[in-house]
C-alpha positions as CSV (number, residue, x, y, z in Angstrom):
1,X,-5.5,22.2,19.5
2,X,-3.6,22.4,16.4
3,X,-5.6,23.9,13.9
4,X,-6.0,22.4,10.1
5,X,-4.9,25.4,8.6
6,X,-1.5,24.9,9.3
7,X,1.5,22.8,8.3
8,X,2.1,18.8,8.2
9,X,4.9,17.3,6.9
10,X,4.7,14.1,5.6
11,X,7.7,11.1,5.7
12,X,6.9,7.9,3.9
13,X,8.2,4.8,4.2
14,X,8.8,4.6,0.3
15,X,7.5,7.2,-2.3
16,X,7.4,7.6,-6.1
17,X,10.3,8.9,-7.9
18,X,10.8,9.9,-11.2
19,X,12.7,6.8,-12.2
20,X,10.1,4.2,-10.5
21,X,6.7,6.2,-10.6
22,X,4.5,3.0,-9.4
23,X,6.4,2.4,-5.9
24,X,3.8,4.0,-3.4
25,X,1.9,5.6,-5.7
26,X,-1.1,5.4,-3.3
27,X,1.0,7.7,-0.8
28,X,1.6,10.2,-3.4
29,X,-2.3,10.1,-3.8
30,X,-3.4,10.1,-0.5
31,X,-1.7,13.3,0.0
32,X,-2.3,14.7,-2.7
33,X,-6.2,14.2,-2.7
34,X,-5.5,16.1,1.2
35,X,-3.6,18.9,-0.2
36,X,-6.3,19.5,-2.4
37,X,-8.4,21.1,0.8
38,X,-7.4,24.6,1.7
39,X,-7.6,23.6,5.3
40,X,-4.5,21.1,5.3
41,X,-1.2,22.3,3.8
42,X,0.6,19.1,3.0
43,X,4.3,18.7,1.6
44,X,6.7,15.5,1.8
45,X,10.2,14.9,2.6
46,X,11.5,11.7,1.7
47,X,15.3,10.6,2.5
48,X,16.0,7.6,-1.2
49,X,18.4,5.1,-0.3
50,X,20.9,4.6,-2.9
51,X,23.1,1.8,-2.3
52,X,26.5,3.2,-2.5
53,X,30.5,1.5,-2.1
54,X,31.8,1.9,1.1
55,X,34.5,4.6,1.0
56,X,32.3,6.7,-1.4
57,X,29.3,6.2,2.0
58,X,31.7,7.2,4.2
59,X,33.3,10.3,2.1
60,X,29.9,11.3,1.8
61,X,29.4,11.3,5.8
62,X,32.6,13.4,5.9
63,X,31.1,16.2,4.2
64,X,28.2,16.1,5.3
65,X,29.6,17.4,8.5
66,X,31.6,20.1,6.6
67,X,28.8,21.6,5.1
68,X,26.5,23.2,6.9
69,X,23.2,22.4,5.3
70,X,22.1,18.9,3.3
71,X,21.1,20.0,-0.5
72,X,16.7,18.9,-1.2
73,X,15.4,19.3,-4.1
74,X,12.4,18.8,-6.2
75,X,14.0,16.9,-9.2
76,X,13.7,13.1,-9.1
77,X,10.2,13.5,-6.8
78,X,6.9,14.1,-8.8
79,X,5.1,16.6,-7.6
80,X,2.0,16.8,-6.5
81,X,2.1,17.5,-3.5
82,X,5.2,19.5,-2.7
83,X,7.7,17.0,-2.2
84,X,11.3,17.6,-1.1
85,X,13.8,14.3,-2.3
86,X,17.6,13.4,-0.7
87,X,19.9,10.7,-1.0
88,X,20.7,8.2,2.1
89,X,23.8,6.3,1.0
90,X,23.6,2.7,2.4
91,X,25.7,-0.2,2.3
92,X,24.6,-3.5,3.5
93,X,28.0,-4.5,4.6
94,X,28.0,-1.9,7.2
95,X,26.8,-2.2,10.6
96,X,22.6,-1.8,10.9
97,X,23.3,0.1,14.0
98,X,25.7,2.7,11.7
99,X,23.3,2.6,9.0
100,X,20.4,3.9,11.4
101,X,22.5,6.3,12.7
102,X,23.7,7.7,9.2
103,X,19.9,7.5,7.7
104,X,18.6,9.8,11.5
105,X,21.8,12.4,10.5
106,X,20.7,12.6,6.9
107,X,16.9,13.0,8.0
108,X,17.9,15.8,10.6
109,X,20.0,17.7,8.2
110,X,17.3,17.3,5.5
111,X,14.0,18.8,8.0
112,X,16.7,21.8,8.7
113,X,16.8,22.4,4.8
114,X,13.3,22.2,4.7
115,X,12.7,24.3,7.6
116,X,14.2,26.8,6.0
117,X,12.3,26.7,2.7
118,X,8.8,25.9,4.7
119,X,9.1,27.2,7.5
120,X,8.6,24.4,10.8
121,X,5.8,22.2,10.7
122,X,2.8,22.0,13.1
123,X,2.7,17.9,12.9
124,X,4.9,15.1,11.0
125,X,3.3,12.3,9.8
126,X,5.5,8.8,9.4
127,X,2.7,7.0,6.6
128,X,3.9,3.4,7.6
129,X,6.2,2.9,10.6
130,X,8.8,0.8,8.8
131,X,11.2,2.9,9.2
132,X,9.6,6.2,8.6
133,X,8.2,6.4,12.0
134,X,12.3,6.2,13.3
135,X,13.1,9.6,11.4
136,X,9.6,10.9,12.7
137,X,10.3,10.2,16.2
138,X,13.3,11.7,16.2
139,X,12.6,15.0,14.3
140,X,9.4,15.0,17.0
141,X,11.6,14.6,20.0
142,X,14.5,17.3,18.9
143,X,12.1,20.0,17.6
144,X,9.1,19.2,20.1
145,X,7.1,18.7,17.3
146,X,3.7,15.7,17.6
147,X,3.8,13.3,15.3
148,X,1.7,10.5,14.1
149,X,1.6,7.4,12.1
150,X,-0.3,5.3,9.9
151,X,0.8,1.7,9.2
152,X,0.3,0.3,6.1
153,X,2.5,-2.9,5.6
154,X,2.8,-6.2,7.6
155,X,4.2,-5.6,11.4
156,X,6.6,-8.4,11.1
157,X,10.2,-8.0,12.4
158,X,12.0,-11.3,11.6
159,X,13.7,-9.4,8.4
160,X,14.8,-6.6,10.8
161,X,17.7,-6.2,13.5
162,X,16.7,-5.9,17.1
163,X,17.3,-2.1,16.9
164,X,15.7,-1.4,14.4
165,X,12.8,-3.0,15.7
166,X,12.8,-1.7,18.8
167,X,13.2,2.1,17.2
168,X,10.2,1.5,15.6
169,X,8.6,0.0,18.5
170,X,9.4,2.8,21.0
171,X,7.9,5.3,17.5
172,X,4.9,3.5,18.0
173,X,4.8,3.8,21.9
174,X,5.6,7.8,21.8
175,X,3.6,8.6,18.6
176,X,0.6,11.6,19.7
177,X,-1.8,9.1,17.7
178,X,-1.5,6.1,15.2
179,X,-3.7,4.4,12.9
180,X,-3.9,1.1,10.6
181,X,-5.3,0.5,7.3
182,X,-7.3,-2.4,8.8
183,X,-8.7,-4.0,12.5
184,X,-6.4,-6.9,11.3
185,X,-3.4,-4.8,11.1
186,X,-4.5,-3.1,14.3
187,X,-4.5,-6.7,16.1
188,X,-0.9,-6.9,14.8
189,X,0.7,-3.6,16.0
190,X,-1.2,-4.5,20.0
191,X,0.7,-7.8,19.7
192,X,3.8,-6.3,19.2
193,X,3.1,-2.7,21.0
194,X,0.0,-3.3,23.7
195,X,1.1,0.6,24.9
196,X,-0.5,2.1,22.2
197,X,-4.2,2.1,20.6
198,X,-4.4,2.4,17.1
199,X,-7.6,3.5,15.2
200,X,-8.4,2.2,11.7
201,X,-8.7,4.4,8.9
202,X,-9.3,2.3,5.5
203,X,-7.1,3.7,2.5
204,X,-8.5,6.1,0.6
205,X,-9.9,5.0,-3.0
206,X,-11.0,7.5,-5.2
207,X,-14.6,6.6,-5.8
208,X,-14.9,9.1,-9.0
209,X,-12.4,7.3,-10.9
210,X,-14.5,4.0,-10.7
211,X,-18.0,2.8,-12.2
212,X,-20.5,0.3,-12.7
213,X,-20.4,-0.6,-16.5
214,X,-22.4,-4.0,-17.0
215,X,-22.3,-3.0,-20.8
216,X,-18.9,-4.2,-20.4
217,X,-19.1,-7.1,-19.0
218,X,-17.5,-10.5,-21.0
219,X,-19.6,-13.4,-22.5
220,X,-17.8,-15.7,-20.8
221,X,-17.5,-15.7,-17.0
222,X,-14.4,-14.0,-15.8
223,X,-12.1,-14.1,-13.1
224,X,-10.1,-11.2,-12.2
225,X,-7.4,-10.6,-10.0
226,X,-4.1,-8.2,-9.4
227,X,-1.1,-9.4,-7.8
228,X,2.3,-9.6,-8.5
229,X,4.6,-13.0,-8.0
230,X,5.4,-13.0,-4.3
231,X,4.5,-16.1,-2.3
232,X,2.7,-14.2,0.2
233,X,0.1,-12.5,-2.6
234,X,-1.0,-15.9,-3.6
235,X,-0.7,-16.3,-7.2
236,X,-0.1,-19.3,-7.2
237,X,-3.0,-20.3,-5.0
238,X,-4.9,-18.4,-7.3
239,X,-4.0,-20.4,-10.8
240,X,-4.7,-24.0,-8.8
241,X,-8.3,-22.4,-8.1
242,X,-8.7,-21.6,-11.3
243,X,-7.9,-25.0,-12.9
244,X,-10.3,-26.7,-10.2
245,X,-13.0,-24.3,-11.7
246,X,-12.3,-25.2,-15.2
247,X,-13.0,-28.7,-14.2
248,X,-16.4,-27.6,-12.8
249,X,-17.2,-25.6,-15.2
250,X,-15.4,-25.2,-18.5
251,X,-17.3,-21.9,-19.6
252,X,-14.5,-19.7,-17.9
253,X,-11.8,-17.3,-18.2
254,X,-9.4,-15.3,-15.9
255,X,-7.5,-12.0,-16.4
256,X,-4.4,-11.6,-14.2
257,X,-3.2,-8.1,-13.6
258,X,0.2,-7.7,-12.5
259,X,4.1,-7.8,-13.5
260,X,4.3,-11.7,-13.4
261,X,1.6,-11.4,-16.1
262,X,4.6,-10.2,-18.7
263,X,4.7,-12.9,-21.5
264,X,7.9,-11.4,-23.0
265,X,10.3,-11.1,-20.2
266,X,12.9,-13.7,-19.3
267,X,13.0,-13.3,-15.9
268,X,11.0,-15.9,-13.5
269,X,9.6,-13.2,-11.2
270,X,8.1,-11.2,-14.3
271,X,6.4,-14.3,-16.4
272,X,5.3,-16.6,-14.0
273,X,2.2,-16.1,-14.3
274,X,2.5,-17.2,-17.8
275,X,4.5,-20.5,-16.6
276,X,2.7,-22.0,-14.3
277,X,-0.7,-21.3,-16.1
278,X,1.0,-23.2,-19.1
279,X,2.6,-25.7,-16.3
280,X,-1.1,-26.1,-15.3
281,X,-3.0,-26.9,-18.9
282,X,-5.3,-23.3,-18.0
283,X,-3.1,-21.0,-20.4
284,X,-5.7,-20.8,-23.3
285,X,-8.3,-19.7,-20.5
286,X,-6.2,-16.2,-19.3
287,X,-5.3,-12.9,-20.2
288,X,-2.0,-11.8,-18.8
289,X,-1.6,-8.1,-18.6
290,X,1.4,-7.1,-16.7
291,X,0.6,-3.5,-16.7
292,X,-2.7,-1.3,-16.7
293,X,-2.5,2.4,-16.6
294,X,-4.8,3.7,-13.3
295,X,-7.4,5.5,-15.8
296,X,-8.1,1.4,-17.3
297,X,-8.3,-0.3,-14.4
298,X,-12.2,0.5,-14.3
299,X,-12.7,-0.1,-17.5
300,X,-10.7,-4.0,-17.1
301,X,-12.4,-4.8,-14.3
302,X,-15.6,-4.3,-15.4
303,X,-14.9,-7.1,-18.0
304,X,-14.8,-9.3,-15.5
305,X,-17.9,-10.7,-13.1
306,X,-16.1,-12.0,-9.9
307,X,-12.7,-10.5,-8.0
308,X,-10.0,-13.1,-6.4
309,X,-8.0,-12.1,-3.8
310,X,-5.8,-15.1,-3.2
311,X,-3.3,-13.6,-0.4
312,X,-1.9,-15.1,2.7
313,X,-1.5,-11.6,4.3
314,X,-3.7,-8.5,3.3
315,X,-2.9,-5.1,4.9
316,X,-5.5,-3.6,3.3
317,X,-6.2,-4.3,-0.3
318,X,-6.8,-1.3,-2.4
319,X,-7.2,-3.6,-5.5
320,X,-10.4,-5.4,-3.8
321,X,-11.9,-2.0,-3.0
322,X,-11.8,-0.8,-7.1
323,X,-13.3,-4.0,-8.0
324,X,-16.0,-3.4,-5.6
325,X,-16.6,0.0,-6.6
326,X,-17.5,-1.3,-10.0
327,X,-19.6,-3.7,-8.9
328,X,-17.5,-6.8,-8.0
329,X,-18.3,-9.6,-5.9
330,X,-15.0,-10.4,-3.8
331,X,-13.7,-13.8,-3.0
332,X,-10.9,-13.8,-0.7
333,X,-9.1,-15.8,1.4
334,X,-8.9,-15.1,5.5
335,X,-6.3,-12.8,4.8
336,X,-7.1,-9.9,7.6
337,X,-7.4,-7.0,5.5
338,X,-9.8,-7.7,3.1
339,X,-12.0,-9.2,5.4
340,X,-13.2,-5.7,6.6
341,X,-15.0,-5.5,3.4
342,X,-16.6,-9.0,3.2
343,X,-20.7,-9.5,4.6
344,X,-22.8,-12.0,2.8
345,X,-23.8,-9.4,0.4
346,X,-20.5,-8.3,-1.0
347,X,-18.5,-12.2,-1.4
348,X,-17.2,-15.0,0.4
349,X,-14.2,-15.5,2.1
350,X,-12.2,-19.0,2.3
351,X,-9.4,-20.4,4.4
352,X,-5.7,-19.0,3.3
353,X,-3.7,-21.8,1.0
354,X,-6.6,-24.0,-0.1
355,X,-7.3,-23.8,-4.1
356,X,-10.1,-26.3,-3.6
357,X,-11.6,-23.9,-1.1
358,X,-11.1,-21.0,-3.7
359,X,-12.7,-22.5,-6.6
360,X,-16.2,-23.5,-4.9
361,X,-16.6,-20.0,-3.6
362,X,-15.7,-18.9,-7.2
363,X,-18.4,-21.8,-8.6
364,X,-21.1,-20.6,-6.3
365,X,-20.8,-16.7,-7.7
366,X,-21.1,-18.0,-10.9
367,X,-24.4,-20.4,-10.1
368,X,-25.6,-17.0,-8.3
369,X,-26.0,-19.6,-4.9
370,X,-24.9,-16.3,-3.6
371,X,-27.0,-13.2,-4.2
372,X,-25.0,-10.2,-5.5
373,X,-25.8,-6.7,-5.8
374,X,-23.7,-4.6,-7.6
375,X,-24.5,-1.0,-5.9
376,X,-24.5,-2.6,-2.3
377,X,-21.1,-3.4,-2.8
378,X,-20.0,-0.4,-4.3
379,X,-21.8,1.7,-1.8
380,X,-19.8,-0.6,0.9
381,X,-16.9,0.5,-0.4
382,X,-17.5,4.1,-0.8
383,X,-18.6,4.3,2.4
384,X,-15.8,2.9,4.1
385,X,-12.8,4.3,1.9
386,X,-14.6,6.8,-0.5
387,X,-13.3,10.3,-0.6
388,X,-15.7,11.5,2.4
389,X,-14.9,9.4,4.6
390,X,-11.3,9.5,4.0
391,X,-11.1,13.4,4.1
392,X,-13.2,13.4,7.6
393,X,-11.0,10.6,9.0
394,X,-7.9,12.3,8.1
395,X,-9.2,16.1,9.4
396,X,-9.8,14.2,13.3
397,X,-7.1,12.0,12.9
398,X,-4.5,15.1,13.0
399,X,-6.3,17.5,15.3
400,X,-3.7,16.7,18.0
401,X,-3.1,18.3,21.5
């Protein structure tokens, strides 16, 4: 058995960097709330791609070969954990099959840097297998190293190339153990990979940072919810709900939380929250606040006396479980990963797509046709991605042969 006292290297999919601190932040966490235990020395390698002209991408390939080691540093990664950053140059117009091949040489040269600083790792961990679990794989195979993975995204593969999909596929097939962030997700990994068999270990979410605060709660009835403006989180969904209810009942108001919520940008992506909620006669009713720093986000949601989450497709939903450690009550559409979370004592859940649906569920919170309590649905929550349960799911998950 490996023991926990030893060495795992982590490769994410996508990871904070100095210059965009938000982009997997909850990676960054999760691994840092595990090196926090003196049993599990974590660090991170992460391989940036940085689109890059063509002859520069392929004068960079040239010396890579002429030097002997690839240059990682600590600069433009924050740092907590350990985490070792490199460039991938990538240009679209090349090949996917090249690209692949370039991104495995960078992540080989990279491990050998680190190797070298750290020492070699007793396990690498690909968090989400698009496409960390392709550098993982191979770094497992040439330095007969186990490896594991944990999915956190949609498994879809329409926006990939056949290779690439199948690299991930076979990751998934060779993988010493995998896990996904939901039974849902699980359900889509066995559709695409039946040779595997995934466990579920919910996200962690950082119980101490979140409270029941009724004190806090608005006059009015509130609505909250945090998305940003792609089709697939709903937004849209979520604003025809929330005229419906306003029809029902005029004593409302909504918060949206998220970058479509940003009143002074031009761009269509970033205010059109603020568009379509003018579009839809409900403007006066919101409060769009594109940004809220993680220490707020308790103190926000408990303005607020029920939680939306409007998405078609849910990996997981971190968002749902904050509202629900402070107390929420969740509506949600029959979006997979959510729906973990959801008994008759912590929401309701409605059918994907249908504002109508949305707003009578929202309705029958607010009439209290649905009994709510508070510390049951915190205590829900805590149990089932609080910082126990994440910390004794993680210490099995990487005790590997």
């Amino acid at each position: 058995m490996v023991v926990l006292d030893k060495k795992c290297l982590i490769i994410p999919s996508w990871y904070p960097t100095l210059n965009n601190p938000l982009k997997g932040s909850f990676f960054r966490e999760q691994a840092a709330f595990l090196s926090h235990h003196k049993d599990i020395d974590i660090k991170v390698l992460y391989g940036l791609k940085q689109s890059t002209p063509l002859l520069k991408l392929l004068w960079i390939y040239f010396l890579s070969f002429i030097k002997s080691n690839l240059e990682i540093d600590r600069q433009f990664l924050p740092q907590n954990p350990i985490a070792y950053g490199f460039i991938i140059p990538d240009n679209r117009r090349v090949p996917d099959r090249f690209r692949i091949q370039l991104a495995r040489y960078f992540y080989r040269k990279a491990y050998d840097s680190y190797v070298k600083i750290n020492g070699i790792p007793d396990l690498i961990h690909a968090q989400s297998g698009m496409d960390a679990s392709i550098y993982a794989h191979e770094l497992s195979k040439i330095n007969n190293i186990p490896f594991v993975i944990i999915e956190h995204q949609v498994f879809v593969f329409h926006y990939y190339s056949r290779l690439r999909a199948k690299l991930i596929l076979d990751a998934f097939k060779a993988a010493t153990k995998i896990a996904t962030v939901s039974y849902d997700e699980r359900r889509q990994v066995l559709m695409n990979q039946p040779e595997c068999n995934p466990e579920v270990i919910w996200n962690l979410v950082d119980e101490t940072k979140y409270e029941i605060d009724l004190s806090r709660r608005n006059r009015k009835f509130t609505i909250i919810t945090i998305l940003n403006s792609l089709p697939i989180k709903g937004a849209i969904t979520f604003l025809e709900a929330i005229k419906e209810v306003v029809k029902m009942n005029h004593d409302v108001e909504f918060i949206m939380i998220g970058k479509g919520g940003d009143l002074d940008s031009k761009n269509a992506e970033h205010n059109m929250f603020i568009t379509k909620s003018k579009e839809l006669g409900i403007y006066e009713k919101g409060t769009f606040l594109p940004f809220v720093e993680r220490s707020k986000i308790s103190d926000v949601l408990n303005r607020a006396h029920v939680f939306v989450s409007p998405t078609i497709q849910e990996p997981h939903g971190i968002a749902v479980r904050e509202a629900m450690m402070c107390g929420l009550p969740v509506v949600t559409t029959a979006n997979g990963g959510v729906e973990d979370s959801i008994t008759h004592e912590t929401g309701l859940v409605v059918p994907v797509k249908n504002p109508q649906s949305l707003a009578e569920a929202i309705i029958k919170i607010k009439n209290k046709e649905v009994l709510i309590n508070p510390q049951k649905i915190r205590n829900l929550a805590v149990f089932q991605c609080g910082r126990e349960t994440f910390f004794k799911s993680m210490k099995s998950f990487y005790q590997v042969d």
